[in-house]
N, C-alpha and C positions, 0 to 999 in steps of 0.2 A: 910833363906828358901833355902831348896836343890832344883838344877836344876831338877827336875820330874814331871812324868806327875798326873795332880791332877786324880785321880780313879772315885771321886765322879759321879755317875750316874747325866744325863743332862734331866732337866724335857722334856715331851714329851706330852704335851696338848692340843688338836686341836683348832684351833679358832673357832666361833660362829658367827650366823648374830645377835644376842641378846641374854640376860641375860635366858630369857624365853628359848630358845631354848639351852641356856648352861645347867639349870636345867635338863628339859628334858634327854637331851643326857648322861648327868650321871648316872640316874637312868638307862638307859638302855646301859651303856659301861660296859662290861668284862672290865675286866684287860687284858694286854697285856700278853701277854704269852710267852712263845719262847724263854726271852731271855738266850745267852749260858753263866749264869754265869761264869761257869770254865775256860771257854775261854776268858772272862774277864780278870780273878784274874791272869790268866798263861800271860798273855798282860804286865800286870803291874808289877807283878812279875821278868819278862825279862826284860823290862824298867827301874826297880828301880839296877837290877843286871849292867844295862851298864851305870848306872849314878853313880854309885859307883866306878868300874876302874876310870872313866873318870873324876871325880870329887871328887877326894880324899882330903883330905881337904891340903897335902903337898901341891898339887899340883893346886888345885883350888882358894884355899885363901878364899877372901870373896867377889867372884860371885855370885850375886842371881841373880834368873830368872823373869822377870818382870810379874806383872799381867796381867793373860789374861782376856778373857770375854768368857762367852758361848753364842751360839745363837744358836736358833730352829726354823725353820721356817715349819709350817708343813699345814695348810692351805691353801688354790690357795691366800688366799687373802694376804697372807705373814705376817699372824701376829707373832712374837718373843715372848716365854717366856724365862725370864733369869736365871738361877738357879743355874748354872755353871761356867765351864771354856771353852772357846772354845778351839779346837785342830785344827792347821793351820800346813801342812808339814814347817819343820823347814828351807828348801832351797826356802819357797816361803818370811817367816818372819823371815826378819833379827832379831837376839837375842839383847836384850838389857842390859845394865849392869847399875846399878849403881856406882855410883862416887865412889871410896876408898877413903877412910881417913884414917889416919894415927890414929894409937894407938901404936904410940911406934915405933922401928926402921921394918921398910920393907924392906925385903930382894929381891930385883934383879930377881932373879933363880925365885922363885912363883911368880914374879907378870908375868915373860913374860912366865909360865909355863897358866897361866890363861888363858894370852892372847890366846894362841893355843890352850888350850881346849876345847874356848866357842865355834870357827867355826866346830872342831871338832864334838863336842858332838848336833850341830847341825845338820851336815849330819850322823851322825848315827840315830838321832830321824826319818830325813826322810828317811835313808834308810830300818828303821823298818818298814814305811807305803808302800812306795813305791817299795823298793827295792828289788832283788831276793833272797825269799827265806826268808824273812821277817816274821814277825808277825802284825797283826792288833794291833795299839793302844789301849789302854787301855779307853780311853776316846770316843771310836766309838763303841756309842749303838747298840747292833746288834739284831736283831729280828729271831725268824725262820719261816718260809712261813710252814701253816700249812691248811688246808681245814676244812670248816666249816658253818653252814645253814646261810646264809646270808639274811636279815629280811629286806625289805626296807621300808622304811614307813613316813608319812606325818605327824610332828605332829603342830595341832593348836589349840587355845583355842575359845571358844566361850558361846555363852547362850543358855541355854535351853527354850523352849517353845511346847507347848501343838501343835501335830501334826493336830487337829480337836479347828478351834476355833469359835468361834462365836461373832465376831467382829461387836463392835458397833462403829457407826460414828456420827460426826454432820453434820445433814441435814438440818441449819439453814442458809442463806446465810448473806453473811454480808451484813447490811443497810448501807451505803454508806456515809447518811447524817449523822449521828453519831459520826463523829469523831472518830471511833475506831475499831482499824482493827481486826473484828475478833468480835463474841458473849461471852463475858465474862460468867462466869460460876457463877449462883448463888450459887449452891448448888450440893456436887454429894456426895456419897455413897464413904465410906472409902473401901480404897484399900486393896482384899484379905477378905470381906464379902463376906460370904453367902448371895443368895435372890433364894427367887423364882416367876416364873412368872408371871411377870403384876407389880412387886413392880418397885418404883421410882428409877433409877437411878441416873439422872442428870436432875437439872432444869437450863434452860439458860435465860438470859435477854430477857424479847419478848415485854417490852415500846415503842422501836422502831418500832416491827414489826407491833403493833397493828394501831400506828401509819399511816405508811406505806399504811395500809390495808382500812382504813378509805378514804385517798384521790385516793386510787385505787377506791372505787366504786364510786365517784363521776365523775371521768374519765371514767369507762365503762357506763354509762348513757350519756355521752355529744358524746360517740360513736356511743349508740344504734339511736341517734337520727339525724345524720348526717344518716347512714344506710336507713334510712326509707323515705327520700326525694332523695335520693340518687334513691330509686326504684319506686317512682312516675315517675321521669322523662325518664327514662327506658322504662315505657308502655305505654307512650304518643308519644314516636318515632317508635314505631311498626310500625304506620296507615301508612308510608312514604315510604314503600318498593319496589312499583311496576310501576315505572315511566318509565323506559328505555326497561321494558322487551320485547315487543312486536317486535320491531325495531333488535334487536340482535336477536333473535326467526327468522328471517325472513332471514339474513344472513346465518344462520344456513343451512336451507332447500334449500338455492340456490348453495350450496358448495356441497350438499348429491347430489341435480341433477346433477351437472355437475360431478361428479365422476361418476356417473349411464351411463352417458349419453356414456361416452367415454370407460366404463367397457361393454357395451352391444354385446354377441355374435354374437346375428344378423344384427344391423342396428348400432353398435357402430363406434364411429372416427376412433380406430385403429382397428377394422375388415378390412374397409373400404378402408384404405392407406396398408395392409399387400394381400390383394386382387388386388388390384393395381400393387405391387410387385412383385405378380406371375405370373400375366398376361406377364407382360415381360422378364419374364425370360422363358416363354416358345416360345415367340419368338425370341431368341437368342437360344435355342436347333433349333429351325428350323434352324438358319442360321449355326449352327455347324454342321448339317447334310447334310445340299448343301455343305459347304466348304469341310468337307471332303471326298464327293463323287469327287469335284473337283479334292485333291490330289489324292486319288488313282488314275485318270484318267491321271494326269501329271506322274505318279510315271511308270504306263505301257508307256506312248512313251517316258519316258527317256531311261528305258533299250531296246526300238525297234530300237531307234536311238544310244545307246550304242553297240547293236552288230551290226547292220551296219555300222559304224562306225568303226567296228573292221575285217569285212568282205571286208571294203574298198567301200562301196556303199553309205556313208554319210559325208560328212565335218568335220570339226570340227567345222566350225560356227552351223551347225546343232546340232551338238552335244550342244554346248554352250547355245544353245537356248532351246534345251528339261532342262537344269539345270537349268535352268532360271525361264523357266513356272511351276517346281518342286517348286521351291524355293518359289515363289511369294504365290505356293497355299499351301505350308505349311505353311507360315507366316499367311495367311489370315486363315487358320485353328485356329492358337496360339490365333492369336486376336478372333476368336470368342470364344476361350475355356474362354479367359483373362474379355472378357463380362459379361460369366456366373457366375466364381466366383465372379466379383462385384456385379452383382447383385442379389447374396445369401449372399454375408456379407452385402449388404443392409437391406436384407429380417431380416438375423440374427441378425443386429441395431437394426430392427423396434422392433423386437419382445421381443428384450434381453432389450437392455439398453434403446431408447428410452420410450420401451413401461413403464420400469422403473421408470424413470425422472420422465414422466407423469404423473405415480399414486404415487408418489411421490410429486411434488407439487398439485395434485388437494386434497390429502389427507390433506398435508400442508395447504391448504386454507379452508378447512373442518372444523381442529381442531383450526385453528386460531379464525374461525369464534365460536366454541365452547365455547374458551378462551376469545374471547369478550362477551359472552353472560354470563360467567361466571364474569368477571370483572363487568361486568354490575350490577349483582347482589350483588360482592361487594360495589362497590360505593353506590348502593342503600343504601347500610346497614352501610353506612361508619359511617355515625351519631349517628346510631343505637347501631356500635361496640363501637363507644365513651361512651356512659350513662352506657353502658353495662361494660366498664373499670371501670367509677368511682363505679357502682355498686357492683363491687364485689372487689374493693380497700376500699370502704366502710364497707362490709361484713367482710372482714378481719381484719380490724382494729376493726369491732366490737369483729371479734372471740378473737384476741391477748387479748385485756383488759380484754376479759372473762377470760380469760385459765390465764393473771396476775393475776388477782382476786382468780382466784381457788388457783394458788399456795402460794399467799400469806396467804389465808386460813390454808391451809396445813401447812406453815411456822410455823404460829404462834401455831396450835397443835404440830410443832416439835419441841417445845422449851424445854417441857419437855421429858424425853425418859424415858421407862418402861423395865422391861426385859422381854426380848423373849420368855424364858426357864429358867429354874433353874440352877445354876451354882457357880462357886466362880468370883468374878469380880478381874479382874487384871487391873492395869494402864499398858495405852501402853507406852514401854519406846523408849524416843527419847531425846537424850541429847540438842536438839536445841529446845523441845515443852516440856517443864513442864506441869503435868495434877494434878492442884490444884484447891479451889476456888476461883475468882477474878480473873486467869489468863482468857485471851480471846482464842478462839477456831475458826477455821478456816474452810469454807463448806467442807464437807468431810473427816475432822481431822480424825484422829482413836483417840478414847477417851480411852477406855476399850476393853477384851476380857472378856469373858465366856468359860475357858478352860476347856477340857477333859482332866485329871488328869494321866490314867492312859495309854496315848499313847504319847510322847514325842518325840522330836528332839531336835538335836543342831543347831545352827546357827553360823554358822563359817566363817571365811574369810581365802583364801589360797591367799599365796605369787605367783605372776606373775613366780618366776623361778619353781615352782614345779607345776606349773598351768598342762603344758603338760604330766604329770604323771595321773592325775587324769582323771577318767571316772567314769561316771553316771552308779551303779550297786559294786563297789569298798567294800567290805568290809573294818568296821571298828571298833577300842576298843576304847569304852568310859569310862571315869572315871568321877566324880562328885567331887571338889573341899571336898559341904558338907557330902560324904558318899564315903571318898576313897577308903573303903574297898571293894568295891561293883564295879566291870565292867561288860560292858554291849556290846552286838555286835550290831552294826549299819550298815547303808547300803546309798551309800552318792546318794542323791534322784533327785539334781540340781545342778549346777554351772553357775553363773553368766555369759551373754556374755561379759559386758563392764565392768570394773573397779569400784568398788566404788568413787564416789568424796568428796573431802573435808573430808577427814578419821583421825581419831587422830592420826594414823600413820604419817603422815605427807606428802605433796602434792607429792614429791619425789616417796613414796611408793606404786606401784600399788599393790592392793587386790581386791580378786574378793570372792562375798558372796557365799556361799555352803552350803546348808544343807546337812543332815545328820542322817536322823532317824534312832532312837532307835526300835527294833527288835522286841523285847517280850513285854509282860506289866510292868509296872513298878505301885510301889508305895511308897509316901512321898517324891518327887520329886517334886520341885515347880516350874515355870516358871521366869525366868530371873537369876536362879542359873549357878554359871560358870562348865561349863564341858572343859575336856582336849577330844579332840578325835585324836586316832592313826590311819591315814588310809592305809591300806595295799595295798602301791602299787605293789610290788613282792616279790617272795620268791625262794629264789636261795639254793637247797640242795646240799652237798657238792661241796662249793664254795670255790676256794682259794682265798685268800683274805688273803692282808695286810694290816697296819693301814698307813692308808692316808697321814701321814707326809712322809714315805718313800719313796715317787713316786714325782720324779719334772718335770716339762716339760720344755724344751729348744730346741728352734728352730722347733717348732713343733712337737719334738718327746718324748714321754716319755719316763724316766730314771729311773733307782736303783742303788745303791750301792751294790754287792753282791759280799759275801767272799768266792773268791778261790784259794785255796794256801795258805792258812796266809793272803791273798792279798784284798784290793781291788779292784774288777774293773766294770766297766758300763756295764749296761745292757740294750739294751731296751726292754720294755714291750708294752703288748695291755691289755688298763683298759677295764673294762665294768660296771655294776654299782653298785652305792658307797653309804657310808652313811655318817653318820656327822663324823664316826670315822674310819672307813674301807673302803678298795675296792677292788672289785673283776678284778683279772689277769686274762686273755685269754691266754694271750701268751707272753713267755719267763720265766717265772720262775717256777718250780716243787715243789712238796711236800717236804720240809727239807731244802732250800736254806736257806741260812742266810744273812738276809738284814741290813743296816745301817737306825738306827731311825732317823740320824741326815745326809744325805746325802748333803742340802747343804753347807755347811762347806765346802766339799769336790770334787763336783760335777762338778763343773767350773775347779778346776784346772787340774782334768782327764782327764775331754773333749779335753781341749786346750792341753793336752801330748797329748793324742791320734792323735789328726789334726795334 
């Protein structure tokens, strides 16, 4: 084997979360496009021209170049397909040889001519990748970045069912004493019959109910009859009501006079005490009107004895003594002004707050006495309210046994069930409730519908990661498993708030249930047939967009391999959004770059040149 780089193209396959989803995506993957064959074959070309100098067979012997491996990783989840050879810069992997053996004499000169060719013909492979002025190896898939409608979409499978149904249930309850959980099915109507209205669908077991039904009405008689002694003794406590009234009656009218008494404008308590009040306060203005005739009178000999005093005709003891008789009869002025206000904020007690309190508690003793007159009339009645509890604890337990009876009544005509309407009868499907006969049935089971044929939906479940794309109004393509040729637009009508439980997906898997109706009428479309539906989350027109193995993230930034100069080197980009096999760039790459399909290979060891 000559030391060269193997040419063969490195498959390039996206991973999947499931089989179902890799079907899918095929049928809706292009091909990849772009790549620069010629730029290839001129790669290899060059490659195979320096492995030729380098590895002459004088000069090379019998160096072979060890096996490599190819790896792809193109998925976030990092899955590998193998197809290839990997290409690793030749200064990062030491070259390997195998052992020589002899076949006959070896000559000296080739073998240490070998020795110095492998390191040699090493750094020339990386200086092809690396080096200035270089060519891209032959073995690095290159893509070219080209703009185009980018389609993004939801696809899940699901069952069809009739948008308009007419769903029948059991309204049998389970008998308890039975042993058996659930009304077992004697009889029902084959699945996907024709009926029309009034015919038999389903008869259920009703032994038990009739049963049932029998010791119920011997029970609502031992009721009826408890009820009716119950209301004799009831109207023989009536006669016992009016023992205490008179005596509380009389409290009553002594709380209303004595409120009257002391509310009275003319001859009431507090007229009386606020009249009192004013009387003396007008005697205290009399004495504020002598005091202060007093001070002015002191106030003129103080200044007659101030200028004599200053003229030299009066003492100063004289003087001293006119400030003195000032002094005294202003003070005695103060105190009687200090009178009048006490005795207005007396006045304003009486009238404000006193008078308050007062109507106040006489009101208080009023309604007390009220509330005794009315406790009064309870107590009377105390015994009265007792017959009058068991009477209507009687009554009730009469009404309940009735209103059992009734239902049980009822029970036992729901054993068999009729159809509503004319229709085709479908079994409800549920993988935990088989609907055959001898299986038992549960109050309120869904047994069957009566579908409207010609208005349909899907019933789907969507994966928790793509949960967030989806909105109520979403266009959507439906296909039908048995009529592939035929799609249909839909419009997704609900989505689930909690998660399914207990899903065949398995506990792990959150899904959330979603309908999806179908748009126009349809016919020959049955209920529980599997539909695909695509739901149209955006559509991006001329979007660049490359296939999603090209793009790696590291360190939280996203990367490309993209060839300039012969060269590779790192790029970073800004994704936006992506499909199972593409993604759309914002920023950093242009119409015509040329990207590496297989950047991690190569990605790590650029970064860390670059740092």
């Amino acid at each position: 084997m000559s030391n060269c780089i193997d040419p063969r193209p490195i498959s390039a396959e996206p991973a999947f979360r499931s089989e179902n989803d890799l079907n899918v995506a095929t049928t809706r993957r292009r091909g990849l496009a772009g790549f620069d064959e010629t730029r290839l074959a001129g790669g290899a070309n060059q490659a195979r021209d320096i492995h030729a100098l380098s590895c002459h067979p004088s000069v090379c012997g019998r160096v072979e170049r060890s096996e490599g491996r190819a790896s792809s990783e193109f998925a976030p989840d990092r899955q590998v397909h193998r197809s290839g050879e990997r290409l690793r810069p030749m200064m990062q992997r030491p070259m390997m040889q195998r052992p020589m053996t002899r076949h006959g004499v070896v000559h000296f000169l080739p073998l240490l001519a070998a020795l110095i060719a492998v390191p040699i013909l090493g750094f020339s492979l990386s200086a092809l990748f690396f080096g200035s002025g270089g060519q891209v190896d032959e073995n690095v898939l290159l893509h070219t970045v080209g703009r185009d409608r980018l389609q993004v979409t939801v696809i899940e499978r699901g069952n069809l069912q009739s948008q308009t149904n007419r769903e029948i249930h059991c309204m049998v309850e389970d008998v308890q004493r039975d042993g058996i959980n659930g009304t077992p099915i004697l009889w029902i109507i084959p699945n996907g019959s024709s009926v029309k209205e009034g015919d038999l669908l389903v008869e259920l077991e009703s032994a038990p109910m009739r049963e049932a039904l029998d010791e119920q009405m011997l029970e609502t008689e031992d009721a009826r009859s408890t009820q009716i002694q119950a209301e004799a003794n009831y109207n023989n406590q009536i006669v016992q009501n009016e023992t205490n009234k008179a005596e509380a009656e009389l409290q009553v009218q002594l709380a209303k006079l004595e409120l009257e008494m002391y509310t009275d404008d003319e001859s009431g308590t507090l007229k009386l005490a606020v009249e009192e009040i004013k009387r003396s306060i007008d005697e205290v203005n009399n004495q504020i009107l002598e005091a202060q005739a007093t001070l002015e009178l002191r106030r003129d000999d103080r200044r007659g004895i101030d200028s004599l005093y200053k003229l030299g005709y009066a003492n100063r003891n004289e003087l001293r003594k006119s400030e003195l008789a000032f002094l005294q009869a202003e003070g005695k002025y103060a105190a009687q002004l200090n009178k009048l206000e006490t005795s207005l904020a007396t006045l304003r007690k009486k009238e404000n707050y006193e008078r308050e309190m007062e109507l106040l508690r006489l009101r208080g003793k009023l309604q007390t006495a009220e509330r005794g007159l009315e406790q009064t009339l309870r107590n009377n009645e105390a015994r009265l309210a007792q017959v009058q509890a068991i009477l209507r604890a009687r009554t009730e337990s009469l009404k309940k046994e009735e209103e059992r009876l009734t239902r049980y009544t009822e029970q036992l005509a729901a054993c068999k069930i009729f159809a509503p309407e004319a229709g085709m009868v479908a079994y409800a499907s549920d993988r935990n409730d088989e609907i055959r006969e001898g299986m038992p049935v549960r109050f309120r089971q869904h047994l069957m519908s009566l579908p409207a044929l010609d208005k349909m939906q899907v019933q789907t479940a969507v994966h928790e990661s793509d949960l967030e794309q989806i909105r109520i109004g979403m266009k959507a393509r439906i296909t039908v498993d048995a009529f592939p040729e035929n799609e249909y637009i839909g419009t997704v009508q609900s989505i689930a708030v909690l998660p399914e439980q207990n899903g065949w997906r398995g506990s792990e898997t959150k899904v959330y249930a979603t309908t999806v109706t179908i748009d126009q009428t349809v016919d020959q479309l049955k209920p529980g047939m599997t539909a695909v539906t695509e739901i149209m989350i955006d559509s991006i027109d001329d979007a660049l967009t490359v296939p999603i193995q090209t793009v790696v993230e590291r360190d939280k930034q996203t990367w490309v391999l993209v060839r300039e100069n012969h060269q590779l080197a790192t790029r970073a980009v800004q994704t936006g959004r992506q499909t199972d096999s593409v993604v759309q760039i914002l920023d950093g790459l242009t119409d015509g770059d040329q990207v590496a399909l297989n950047p991690r290979e190569f990605i790590d060891d650029l970064l860390s040149g670059d740092s």
